[in-house]
PDB file of N, CA, C, O and CB in Angstrom:
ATOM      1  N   UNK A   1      12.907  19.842  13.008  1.00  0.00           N
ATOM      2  CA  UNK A   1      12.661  18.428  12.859  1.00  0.00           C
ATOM      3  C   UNK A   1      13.640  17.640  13.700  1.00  0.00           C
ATOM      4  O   UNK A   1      14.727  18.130  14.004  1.00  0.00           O
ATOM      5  CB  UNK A   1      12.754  18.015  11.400  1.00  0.00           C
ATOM      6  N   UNK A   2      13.359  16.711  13.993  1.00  0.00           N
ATOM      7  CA  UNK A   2      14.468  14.981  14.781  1.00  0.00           C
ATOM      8  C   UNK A   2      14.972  14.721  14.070  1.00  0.00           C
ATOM      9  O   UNK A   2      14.874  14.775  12.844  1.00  0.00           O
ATOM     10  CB  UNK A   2      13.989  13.447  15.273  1.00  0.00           C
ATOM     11  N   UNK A   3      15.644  14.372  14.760  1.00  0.00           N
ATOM     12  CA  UNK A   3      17.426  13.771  14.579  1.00  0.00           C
ATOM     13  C   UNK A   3      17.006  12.065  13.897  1.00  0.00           C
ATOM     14  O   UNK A   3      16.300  11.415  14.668  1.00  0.00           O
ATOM     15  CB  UNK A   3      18.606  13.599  16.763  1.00  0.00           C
ATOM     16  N   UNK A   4      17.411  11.295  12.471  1.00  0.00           N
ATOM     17  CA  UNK A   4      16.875  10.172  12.695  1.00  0.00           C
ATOM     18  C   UNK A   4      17.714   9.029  12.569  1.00  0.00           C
ATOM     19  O   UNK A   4      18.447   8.784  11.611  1.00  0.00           O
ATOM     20  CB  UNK A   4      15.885  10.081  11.986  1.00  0.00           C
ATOM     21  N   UNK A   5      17.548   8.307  13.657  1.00  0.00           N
ATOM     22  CA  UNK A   5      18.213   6.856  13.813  1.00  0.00           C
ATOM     23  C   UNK A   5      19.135   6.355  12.990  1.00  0.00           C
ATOM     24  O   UNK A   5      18.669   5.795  11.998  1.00  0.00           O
ATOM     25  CB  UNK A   5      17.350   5.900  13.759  1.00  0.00           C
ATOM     26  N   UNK A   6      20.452   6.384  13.100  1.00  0.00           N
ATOM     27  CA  UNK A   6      20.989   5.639  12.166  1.00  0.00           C
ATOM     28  C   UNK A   6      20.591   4.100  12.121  1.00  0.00           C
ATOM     29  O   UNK A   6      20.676   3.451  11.079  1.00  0.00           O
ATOM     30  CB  UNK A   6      22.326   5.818  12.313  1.00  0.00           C
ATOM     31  N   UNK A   7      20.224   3.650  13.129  1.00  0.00           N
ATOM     32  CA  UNK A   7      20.279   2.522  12.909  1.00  0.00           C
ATOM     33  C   UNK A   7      18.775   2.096  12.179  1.00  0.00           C
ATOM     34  O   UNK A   7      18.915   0.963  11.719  1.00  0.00           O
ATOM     35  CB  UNK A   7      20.699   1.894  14.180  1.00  0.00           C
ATOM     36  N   UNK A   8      17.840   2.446  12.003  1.00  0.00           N
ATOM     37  CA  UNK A   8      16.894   2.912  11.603  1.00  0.00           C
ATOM     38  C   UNK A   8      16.713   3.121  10.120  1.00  0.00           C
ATOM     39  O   UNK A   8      15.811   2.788   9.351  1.00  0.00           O
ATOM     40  CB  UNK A   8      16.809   3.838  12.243  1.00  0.00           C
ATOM     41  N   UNK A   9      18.172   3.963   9.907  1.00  0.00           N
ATOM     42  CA  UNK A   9      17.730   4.324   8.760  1.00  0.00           C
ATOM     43  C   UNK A   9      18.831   3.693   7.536  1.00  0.00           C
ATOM     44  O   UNK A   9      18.975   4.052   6.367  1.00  0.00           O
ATOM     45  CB  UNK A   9      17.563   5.922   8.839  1.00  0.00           C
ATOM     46  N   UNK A  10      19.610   2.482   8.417  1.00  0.00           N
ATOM     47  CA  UNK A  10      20.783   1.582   7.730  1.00  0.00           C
ATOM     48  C   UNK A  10      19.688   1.041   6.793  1.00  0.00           C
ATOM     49  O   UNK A  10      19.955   1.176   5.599  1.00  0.00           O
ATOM     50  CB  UNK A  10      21.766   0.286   8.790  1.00  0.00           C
ATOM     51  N   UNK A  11      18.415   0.409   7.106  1.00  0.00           N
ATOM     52  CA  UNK A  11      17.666  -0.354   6.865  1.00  0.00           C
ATOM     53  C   UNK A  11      18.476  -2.295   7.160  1.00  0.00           C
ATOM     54  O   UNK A  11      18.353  -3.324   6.496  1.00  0.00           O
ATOM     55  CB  UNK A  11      17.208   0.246   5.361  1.00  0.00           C
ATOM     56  N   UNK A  12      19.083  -2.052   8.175  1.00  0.00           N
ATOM     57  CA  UNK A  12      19.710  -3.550   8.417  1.00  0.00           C
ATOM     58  C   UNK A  12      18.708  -4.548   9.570  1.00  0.00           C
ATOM     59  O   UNK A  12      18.992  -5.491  10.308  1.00  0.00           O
ATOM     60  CB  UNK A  12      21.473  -3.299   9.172  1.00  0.00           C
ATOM     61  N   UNK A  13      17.344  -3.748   9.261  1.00  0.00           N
ATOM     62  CA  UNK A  13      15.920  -4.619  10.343  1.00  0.00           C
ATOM     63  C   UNK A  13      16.357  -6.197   9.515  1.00  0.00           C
ATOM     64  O   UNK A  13      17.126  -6.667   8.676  1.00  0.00           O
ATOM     65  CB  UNK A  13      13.460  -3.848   9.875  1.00  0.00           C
ATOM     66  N   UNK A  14      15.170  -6.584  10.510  1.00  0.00           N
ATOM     67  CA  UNK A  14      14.824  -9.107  10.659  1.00  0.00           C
ATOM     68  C   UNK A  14      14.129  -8.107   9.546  1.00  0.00           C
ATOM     69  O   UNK A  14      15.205  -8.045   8.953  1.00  0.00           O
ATOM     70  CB  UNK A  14      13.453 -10.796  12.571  1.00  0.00           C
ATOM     71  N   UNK A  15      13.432  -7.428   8.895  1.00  0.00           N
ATOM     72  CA  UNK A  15      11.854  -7.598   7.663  1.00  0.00           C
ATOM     73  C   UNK A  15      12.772  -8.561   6.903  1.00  0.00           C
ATOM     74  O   UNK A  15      12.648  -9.754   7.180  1.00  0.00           O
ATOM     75  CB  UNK A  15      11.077  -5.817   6.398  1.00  0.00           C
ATOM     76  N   UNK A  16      13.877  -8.126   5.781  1.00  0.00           N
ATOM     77  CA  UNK A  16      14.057  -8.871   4.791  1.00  0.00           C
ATOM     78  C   UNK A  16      14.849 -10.482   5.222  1.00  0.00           C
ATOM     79  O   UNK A  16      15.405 -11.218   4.407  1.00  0.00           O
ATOM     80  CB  UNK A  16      14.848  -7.922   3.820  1.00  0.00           C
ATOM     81  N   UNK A  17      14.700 -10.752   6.763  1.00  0.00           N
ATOM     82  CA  UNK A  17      15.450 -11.857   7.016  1.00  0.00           C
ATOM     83  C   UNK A  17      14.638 -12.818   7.620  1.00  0.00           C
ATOM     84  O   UNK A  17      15.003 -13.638   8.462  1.00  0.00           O
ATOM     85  CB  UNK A  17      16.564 -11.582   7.777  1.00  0.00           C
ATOM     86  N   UNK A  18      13.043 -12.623   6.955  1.00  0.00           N
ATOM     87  CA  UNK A  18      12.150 -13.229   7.921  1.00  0.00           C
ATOM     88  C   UNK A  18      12.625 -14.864   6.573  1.00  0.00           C
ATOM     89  O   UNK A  18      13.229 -15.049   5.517  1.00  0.00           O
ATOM     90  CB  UNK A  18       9.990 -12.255   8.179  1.00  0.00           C
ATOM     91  N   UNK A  19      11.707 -15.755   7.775  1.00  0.00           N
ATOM     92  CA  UNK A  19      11.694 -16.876   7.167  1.00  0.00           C
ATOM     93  C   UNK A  19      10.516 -16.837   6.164  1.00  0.00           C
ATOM     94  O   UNK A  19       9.576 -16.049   6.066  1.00  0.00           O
ATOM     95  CB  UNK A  19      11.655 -17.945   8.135  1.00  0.00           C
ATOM     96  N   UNK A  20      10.854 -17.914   5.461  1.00  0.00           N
ATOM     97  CA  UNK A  20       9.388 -18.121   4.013  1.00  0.00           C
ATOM     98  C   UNK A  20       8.369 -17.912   4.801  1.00  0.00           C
ATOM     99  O   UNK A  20       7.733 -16.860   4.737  1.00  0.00           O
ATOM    100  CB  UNK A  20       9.026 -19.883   3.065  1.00  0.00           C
ATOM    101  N   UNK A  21       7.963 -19.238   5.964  1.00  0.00           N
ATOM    102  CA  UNK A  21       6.807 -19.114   6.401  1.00  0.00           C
ATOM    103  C   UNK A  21       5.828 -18.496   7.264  1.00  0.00           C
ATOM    104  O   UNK A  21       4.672 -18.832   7.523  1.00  0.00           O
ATOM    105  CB  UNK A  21       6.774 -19.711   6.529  1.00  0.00           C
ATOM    106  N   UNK A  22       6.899 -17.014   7.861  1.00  0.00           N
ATOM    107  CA  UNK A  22       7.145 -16.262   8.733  1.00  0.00           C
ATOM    108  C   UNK A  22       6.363 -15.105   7.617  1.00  0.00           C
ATOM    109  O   UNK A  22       5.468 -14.306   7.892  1.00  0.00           O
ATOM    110  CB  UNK A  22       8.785 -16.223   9.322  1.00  0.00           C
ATOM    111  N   UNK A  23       7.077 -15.349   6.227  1.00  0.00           N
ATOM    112  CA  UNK A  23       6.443 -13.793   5.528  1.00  0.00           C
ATOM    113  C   UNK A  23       5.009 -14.486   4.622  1.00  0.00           C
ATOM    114  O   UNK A  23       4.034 -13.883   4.175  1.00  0.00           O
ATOM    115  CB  UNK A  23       7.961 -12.784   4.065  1.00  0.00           C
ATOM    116  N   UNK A  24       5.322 -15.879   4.575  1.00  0.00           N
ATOM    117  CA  UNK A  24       3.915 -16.134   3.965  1.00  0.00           C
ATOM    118  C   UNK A  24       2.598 -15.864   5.118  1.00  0.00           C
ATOM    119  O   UNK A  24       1.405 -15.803   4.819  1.00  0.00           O
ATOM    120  CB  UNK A  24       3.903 -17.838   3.410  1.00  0.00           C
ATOM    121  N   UNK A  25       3.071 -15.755   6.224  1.00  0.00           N
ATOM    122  CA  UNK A  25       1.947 -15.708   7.590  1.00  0.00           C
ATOM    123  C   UNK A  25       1.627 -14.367   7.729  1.00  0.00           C
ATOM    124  O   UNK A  25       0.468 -14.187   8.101  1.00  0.00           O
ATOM    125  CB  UNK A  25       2.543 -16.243   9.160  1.00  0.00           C
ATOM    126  N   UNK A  26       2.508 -13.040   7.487  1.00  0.00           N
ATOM    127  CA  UNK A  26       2.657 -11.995   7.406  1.00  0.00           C
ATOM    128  C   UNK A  26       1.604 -11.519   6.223  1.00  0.00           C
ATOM    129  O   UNK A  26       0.658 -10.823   6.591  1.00  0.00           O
ATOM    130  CB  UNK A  26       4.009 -11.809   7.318  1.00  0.00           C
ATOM    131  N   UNK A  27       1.709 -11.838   4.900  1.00  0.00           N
ATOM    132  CA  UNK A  27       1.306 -12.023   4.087  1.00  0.00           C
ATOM    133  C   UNK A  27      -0.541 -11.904   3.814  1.00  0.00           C
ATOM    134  O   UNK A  27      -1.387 -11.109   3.403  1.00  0.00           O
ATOM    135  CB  UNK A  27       1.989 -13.004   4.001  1.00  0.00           C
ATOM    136  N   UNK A  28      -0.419 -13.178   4.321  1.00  0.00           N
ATOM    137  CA  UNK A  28      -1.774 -13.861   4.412  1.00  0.00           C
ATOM    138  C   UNK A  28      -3.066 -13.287   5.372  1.00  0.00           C
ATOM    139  O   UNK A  28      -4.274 -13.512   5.302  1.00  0.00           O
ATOM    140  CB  UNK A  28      -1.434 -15.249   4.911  1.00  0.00           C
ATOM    141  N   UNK A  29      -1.894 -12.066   6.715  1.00  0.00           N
ATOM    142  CA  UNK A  29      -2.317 -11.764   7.322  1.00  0.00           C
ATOM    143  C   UNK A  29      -3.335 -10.319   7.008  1.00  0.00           C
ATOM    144  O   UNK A  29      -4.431  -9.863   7.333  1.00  0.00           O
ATOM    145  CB  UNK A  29      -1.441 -11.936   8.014  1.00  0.00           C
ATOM    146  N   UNK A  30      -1.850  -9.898   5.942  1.00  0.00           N
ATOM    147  CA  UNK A  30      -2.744  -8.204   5.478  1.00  0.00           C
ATOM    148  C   UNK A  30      -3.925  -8.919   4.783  1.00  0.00           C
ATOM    149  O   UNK A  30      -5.082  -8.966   5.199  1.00  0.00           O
ATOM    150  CB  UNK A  30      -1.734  -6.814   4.053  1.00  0.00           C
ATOM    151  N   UNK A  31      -3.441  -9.454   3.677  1.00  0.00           N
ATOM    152  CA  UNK A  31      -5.149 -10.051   3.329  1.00  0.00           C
ATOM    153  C   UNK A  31      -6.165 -10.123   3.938  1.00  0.00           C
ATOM    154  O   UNK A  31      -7.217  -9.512   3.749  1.00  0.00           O
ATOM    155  CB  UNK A  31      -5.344 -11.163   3.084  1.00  0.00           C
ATOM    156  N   UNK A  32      -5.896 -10.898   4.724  1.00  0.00           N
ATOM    157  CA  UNK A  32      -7.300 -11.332   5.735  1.00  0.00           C
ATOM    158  C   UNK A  32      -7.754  -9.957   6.486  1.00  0.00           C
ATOM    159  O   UNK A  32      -8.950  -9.880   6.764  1.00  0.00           O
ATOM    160  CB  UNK A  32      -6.852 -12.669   7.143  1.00  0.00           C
ATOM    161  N   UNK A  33      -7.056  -9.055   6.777  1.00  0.00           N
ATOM    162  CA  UNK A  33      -7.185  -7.814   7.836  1.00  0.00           C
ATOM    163  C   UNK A  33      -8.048  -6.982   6.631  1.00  0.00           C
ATOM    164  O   UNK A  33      -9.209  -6.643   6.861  1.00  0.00           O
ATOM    165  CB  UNK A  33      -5.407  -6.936   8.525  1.00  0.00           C
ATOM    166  N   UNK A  34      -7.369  -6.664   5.273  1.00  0.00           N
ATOM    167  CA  UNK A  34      -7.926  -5.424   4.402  1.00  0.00           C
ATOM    168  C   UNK A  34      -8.495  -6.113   2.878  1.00  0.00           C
ATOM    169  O   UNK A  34      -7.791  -6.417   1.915  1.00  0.00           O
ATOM    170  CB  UNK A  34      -6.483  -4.141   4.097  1.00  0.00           C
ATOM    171  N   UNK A  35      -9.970  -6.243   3.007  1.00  0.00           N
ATOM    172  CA  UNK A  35     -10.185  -7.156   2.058  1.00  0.00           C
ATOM    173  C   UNK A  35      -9.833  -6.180   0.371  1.00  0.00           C
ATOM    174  O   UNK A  35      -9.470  -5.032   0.114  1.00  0.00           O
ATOM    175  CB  UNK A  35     -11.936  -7.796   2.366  1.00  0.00           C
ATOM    176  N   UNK A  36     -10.116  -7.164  -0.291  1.00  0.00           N
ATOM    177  CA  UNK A  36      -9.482  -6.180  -2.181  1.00  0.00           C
ATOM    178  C   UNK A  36      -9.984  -4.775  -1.802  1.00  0.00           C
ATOM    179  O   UNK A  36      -9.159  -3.879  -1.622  1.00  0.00           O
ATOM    180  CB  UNK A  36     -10.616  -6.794  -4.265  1.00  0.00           C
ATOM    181  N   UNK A  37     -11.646  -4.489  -1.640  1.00  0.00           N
ATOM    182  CA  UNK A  37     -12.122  -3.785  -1.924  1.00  0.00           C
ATOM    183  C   UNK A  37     -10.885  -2.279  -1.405  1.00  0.00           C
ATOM    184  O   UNK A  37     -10.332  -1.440  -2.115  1.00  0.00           O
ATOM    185  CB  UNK A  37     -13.524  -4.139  -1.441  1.00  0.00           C
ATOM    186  N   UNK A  38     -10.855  -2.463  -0.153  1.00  0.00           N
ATOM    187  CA  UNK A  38      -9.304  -1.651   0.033  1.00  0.00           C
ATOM    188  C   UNK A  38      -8.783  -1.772  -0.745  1.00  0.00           C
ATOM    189  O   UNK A  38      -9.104  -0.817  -1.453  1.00  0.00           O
ATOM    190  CB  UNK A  38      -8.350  -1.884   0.916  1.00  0.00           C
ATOM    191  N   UNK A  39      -7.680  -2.657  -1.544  1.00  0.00           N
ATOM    192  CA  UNK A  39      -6.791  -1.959  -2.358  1.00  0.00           C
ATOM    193  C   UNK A  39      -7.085  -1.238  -3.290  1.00  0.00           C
ATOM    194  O   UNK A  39      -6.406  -0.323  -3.757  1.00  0.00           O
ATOM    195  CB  UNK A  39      -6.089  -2.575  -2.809  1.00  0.00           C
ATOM    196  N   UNK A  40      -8.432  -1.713  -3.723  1.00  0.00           N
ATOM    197  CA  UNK A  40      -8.886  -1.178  -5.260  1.00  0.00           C
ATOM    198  C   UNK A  40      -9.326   0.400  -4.462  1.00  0.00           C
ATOM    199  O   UNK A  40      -9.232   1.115  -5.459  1.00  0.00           O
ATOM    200  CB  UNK A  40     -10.568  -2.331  -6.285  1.00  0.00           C
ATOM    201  N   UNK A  41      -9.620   1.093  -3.642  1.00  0.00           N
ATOM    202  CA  UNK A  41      -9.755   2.273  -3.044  1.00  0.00           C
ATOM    203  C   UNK A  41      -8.367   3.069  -2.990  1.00  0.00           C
ATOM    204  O   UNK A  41      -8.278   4.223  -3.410  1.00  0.00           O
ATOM    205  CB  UNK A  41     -10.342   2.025  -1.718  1.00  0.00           C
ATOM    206  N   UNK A  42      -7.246   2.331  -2.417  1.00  0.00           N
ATOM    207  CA  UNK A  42      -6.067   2.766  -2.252  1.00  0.00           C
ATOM    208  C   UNK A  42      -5.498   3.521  -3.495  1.00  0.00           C
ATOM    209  O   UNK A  42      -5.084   4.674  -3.610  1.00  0.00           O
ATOM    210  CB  UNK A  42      -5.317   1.696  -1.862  1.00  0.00           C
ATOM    211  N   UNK A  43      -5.633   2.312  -4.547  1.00  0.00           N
ATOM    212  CA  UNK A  43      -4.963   2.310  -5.807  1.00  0.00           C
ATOM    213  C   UNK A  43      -5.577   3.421  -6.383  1.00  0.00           C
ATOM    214  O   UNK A  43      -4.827   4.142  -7.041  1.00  0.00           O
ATOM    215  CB  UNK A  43      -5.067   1.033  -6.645  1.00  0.00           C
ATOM    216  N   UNK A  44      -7.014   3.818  -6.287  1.00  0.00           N
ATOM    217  CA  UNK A  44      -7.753   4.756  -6.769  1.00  0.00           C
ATOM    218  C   UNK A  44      -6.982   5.988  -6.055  1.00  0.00           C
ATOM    219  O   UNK A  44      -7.005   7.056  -6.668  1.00  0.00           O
ATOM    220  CB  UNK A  44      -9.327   4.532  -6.478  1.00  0.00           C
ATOM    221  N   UNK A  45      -6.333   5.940  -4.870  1.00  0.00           N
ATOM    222  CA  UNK A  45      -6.355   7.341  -4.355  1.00  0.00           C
ATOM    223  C   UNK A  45      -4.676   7.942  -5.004  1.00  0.00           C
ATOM    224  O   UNK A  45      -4.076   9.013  -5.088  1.00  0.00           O
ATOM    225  CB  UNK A  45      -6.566   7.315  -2.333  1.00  0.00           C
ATOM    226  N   UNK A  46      -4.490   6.772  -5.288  1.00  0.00           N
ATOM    227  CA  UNK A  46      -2.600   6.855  -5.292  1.00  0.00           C
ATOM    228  C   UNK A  46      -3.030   7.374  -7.000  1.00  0.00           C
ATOM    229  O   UNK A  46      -2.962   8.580  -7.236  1.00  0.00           O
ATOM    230  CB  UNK A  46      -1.212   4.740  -4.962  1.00  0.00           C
ATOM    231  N   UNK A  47      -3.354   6.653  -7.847  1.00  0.00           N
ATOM    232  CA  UNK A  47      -3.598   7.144  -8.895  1.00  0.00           C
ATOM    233  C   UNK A  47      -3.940   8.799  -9.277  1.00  0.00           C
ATOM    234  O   UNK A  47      -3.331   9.528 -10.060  1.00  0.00           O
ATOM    235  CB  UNK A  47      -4.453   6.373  -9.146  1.00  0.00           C
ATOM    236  N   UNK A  48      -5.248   9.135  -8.352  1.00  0.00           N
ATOM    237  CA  UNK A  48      -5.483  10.597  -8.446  1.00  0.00           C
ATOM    238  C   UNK A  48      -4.525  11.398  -7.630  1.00  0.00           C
ATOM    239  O   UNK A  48      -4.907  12.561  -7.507  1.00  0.00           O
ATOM    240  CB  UNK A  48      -6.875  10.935  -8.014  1.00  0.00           C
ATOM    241  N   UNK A  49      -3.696  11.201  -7.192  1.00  0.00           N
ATOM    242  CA  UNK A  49      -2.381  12.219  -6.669  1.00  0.00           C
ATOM    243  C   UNK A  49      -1.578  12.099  -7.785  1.00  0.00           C
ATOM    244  O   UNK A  49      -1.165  13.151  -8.274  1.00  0.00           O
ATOM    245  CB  UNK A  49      -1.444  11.763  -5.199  1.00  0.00           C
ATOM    246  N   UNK A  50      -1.229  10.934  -8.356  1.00  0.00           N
ATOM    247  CA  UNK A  50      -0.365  10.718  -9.805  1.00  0.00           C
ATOM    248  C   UNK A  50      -0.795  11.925 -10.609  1.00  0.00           C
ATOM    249  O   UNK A  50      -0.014  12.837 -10.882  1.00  0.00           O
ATOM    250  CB  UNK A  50      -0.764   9.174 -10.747  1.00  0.00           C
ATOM    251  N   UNK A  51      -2.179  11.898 -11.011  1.00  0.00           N
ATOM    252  CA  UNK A  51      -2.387  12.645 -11.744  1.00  0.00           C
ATOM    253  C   UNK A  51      -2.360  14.056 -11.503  1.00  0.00           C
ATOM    254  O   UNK A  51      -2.029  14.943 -12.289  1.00  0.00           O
ATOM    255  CB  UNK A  51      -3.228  12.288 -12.107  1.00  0.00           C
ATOM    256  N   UNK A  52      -2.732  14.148 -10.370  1.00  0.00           N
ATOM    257  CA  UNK A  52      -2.794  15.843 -10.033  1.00  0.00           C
ATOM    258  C   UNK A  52      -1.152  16.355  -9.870  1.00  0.00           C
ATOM    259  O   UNK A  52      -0.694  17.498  -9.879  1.00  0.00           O
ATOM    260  CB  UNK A  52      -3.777  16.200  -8.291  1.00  0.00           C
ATOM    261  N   UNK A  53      -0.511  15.114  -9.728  1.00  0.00           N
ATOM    262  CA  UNK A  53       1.128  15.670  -9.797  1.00  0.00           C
ATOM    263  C   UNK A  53       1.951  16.360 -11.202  1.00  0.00           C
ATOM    264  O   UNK A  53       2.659  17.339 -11.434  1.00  0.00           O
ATOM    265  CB  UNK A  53       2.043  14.305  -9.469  1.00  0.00           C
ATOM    266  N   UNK A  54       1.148  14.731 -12.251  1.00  0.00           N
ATOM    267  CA  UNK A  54       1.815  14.984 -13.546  1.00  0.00           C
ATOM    268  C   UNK A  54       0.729  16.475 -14.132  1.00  0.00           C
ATOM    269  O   UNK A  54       1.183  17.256 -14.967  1.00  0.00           O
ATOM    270  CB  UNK A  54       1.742  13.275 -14.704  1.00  0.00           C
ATOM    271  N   UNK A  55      -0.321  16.608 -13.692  1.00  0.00           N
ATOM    272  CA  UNK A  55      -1.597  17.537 -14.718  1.00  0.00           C
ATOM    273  C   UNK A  55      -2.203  16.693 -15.856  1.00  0.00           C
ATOM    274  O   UNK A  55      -2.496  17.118 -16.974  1.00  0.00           O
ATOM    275  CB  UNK A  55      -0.874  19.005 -15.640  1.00  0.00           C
ATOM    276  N   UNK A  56      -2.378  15.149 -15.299  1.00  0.00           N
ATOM    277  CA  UNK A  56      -3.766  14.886 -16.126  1.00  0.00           C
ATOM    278  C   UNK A  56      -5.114  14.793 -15.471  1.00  0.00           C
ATOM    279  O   UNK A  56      -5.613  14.836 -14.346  1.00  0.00           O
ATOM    280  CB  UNK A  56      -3.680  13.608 -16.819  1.00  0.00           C
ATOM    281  N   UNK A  57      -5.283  14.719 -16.094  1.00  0.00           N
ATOM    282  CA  UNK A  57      -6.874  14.609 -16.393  1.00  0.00           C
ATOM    283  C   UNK A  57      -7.631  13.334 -15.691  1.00  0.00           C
ATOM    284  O   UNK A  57      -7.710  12.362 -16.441  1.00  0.00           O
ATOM    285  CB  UNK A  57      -7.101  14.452 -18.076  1.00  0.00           C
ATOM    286  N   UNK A  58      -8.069  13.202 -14.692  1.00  0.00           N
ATOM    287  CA  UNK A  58      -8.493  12.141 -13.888  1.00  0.00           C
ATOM    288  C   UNK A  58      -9.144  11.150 -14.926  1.00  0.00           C
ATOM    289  O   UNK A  58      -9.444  11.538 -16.055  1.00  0.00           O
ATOM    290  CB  UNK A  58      -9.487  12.634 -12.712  1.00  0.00           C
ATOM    291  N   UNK A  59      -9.366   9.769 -14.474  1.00  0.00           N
ATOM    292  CA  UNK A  59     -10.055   9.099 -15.501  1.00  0.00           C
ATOM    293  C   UNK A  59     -11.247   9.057 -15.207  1.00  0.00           C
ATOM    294  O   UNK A  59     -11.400   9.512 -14.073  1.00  0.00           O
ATOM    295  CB  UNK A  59      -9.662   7.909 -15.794  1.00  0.00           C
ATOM    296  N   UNK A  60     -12.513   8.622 -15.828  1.00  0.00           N
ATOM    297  CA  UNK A  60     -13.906   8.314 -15.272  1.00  0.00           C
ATOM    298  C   UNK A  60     -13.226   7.351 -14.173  1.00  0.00           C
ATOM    299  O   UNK A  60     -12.134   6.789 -14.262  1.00  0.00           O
ATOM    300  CB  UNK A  60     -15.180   7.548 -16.455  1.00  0.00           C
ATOM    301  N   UNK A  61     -14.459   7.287 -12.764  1.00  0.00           N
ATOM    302  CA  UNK A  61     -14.442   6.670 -12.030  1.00  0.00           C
ATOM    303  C   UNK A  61     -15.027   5.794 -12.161  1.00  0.00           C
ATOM    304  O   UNK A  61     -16.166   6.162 -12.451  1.00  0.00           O
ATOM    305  CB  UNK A  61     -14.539   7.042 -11.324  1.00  0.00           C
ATOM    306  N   UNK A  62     -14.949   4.497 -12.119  1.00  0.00           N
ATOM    307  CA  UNK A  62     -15.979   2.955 -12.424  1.00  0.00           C
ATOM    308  C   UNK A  62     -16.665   3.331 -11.686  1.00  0.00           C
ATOM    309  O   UNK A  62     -16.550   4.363 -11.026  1.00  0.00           O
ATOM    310  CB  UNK A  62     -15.596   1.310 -12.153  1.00  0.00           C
ATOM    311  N   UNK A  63     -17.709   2.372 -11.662  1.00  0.00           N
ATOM    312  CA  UNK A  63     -19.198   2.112 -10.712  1.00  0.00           C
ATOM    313  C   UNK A  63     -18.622   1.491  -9.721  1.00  0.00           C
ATOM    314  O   UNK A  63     -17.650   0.749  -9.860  1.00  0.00           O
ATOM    315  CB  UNK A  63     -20.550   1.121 -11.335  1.00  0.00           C
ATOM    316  N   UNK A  64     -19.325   1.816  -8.368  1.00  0.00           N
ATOM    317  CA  UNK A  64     -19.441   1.064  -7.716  1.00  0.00           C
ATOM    318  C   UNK A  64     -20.085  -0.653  -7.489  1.00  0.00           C
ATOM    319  O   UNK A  64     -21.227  -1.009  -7.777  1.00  0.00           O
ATOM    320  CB  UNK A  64     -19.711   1.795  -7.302  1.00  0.00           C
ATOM    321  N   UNK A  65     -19.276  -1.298  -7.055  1.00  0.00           N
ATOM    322  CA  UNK A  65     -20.119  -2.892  -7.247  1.00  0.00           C
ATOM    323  C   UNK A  65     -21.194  -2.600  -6.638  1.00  0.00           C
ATOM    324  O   UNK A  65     -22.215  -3.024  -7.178  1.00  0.00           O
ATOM    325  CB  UNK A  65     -19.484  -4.374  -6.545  1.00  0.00           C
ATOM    326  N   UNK A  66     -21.325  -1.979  -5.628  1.00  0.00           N
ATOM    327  CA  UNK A  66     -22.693  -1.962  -4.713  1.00  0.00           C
ATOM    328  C   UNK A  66     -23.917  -1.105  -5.648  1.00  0.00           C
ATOM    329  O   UNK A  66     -24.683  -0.416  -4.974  1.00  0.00           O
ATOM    330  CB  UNK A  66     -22.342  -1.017  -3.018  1.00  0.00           C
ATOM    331  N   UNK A  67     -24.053  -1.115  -6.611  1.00  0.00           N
ATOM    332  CA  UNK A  67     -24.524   0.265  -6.753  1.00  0.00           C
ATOM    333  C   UNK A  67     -25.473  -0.497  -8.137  1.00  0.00           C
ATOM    334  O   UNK A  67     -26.518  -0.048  -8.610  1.00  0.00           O
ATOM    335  CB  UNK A  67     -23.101   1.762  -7.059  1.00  0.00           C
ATOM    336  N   UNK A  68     -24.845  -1.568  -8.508  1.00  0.00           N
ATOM    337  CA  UNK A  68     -25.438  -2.534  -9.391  1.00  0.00           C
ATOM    338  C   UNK A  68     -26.346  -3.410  -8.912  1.00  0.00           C
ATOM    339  O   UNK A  68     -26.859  -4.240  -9.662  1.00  0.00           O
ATOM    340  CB  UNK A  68     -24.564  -3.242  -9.943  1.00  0.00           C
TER     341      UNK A  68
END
C-alpha cells in the first residue's frame, strides 16, 4: 500500500473553514444533483451491511413508490 499524506491526513483542509454561504451553496448543491429518492436507496444499502455485520435479520423492504 502508499505512503499517506500527512498533510492530508492532519485534516487541517478550507472544508470546515468554508463560509455560511459558501456551505449553504455546497449544500443546496448535493440536493439538487441527488434527488431523496437516492438517499432513501443509500440508507437502504448502509442499513443492510449494518445488519449483515451485527447478524440480523434484514427488515421487510417497503414498496416501491413507483409500483403503486
Amino acid at each position: 500500500m502508499g505512503e499517506v499524506n500527512p498533510t492530508k491526513k492532519s485534516g487541517t483542509g478550507d472544508w470546515g473553514g468554508m463560509k455560511e454561504s459558501e456551505r449553504k451553496a455546497a449544500l443546496q448543491l448535493l440536493k439538487d444533483r441527488f434527488p431523496e429518492r437516492y438517499r432513501e436507496i443509500i440508507e437502504e444499502y448502509f442499513k443492510v451491511i449494518e445488519d449483515d455485520a451485527t447478524g440480523k435479520k434484514p427488515a421487510a423492504k417497503p414498496a416501491d413508490k413507483k409500483d403503486k
